[in-house]
N, C-alpha and C positions, 0 to 999 in steps of 0.2 A: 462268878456273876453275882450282882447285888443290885437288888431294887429296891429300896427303902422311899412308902409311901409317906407323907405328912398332910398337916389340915383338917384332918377330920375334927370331927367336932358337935356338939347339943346348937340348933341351930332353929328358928323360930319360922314355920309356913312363911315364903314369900324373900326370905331372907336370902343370904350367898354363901358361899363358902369359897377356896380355893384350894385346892387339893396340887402337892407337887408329888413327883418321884423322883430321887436320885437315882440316876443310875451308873454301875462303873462294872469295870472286868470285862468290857466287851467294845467294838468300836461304834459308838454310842450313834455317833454322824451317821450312820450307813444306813440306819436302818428304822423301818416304822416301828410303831410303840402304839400299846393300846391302854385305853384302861376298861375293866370290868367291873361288874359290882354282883354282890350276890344277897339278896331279902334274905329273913328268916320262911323257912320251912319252902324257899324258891331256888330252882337250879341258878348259878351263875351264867348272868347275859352281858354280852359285850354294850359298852356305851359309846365310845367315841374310838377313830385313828386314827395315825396322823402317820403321815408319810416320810422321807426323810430329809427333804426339803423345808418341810413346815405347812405344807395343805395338808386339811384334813380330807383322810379318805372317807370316812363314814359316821354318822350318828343314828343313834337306835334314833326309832319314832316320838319314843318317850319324851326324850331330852331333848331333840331339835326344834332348836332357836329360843332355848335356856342355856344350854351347857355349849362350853367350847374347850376347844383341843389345842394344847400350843407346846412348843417343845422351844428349846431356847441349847443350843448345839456346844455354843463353848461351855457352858455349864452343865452337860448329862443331863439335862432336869427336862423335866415332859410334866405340864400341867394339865387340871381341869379346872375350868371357872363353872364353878353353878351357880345362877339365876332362879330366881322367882322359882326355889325351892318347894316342893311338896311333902306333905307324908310318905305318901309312897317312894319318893327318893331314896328314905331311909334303907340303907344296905351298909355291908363291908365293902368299900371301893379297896379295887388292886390294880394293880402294876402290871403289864405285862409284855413280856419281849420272848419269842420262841416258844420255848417250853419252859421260860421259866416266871416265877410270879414273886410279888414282894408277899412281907405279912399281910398286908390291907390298911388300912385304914377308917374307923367305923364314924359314920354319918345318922348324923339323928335329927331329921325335922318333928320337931312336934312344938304343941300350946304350950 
C-alpha cells in the first residue's frame, strides 16, 4: 500500500491550496479515505471523509464550509480543497486509509 500526498505548499491568510493523495496497492473504489493533519507541538486530528461513493462523511468544525473532500475513483486520487485559509491551518496534512498513512504533506498559511 502507498499513499503519496501532494500540494502542499507557503500559502498566504485567505488564500487556497489543493492537496491530492495517490493511492495504490489496495482496491482504491471500495473504500473511504480520510485526510488528517497534525500542528506543531498538537496531537494529530482528522479533517475531512469521504466515503466510497464520493459523499463526504465528516468534516472537523474547524474546516467546515472552507475545506472539501473529493476522491475521483478511476484515478486512486482523494483530494482536499482549502478555502479561505488560516494560520491555524498550518499543519502536516496525511493521507489516510486503515492503518495506513502517507508521508504528509506540510501547509504553511502565513504573511
Amino acid at each position: 500500500v502507498q499513499l503519496v500526498e501532494s500540494g502542499g505548499g507557503l500559502v498566504q491568510p485567505g488564500g487556497s491550496l489543493r492537496l491530492s493523495c495517490a493511492a495504490s496497492g489496495f482496491a482504491f473504489r471500495n473504500y473511504a479515505m480520510s485526510w488528517y493533519r497534525q500542528a506543531p507541538g498538537k496531537e494529530r486530528e482528522l479533517v475531512a471523509q469521504i466515503n466510497r461513493a464520493g459523499v463526504s462523511i465528516d468534516y472537523a468544525a474547524s474546516v467546515r464550509g472552507r475545506f472539501t473532500i473529493s476522491r475521483d475513483n478511476a484515478k486512486n486520487t482523494v483530494y482536499l480543497q482549502m478555502n479561505s485559509l488560516k494560520p491555524e491551518d498550518t499543519a502536516i496534512y496525511y493521507c489516510n486509509w486503515m492503518n495506513y498513512w502517507g508521508k504528509g504533506t506540510l501547509v504553511t498559511v502565513s504573511s
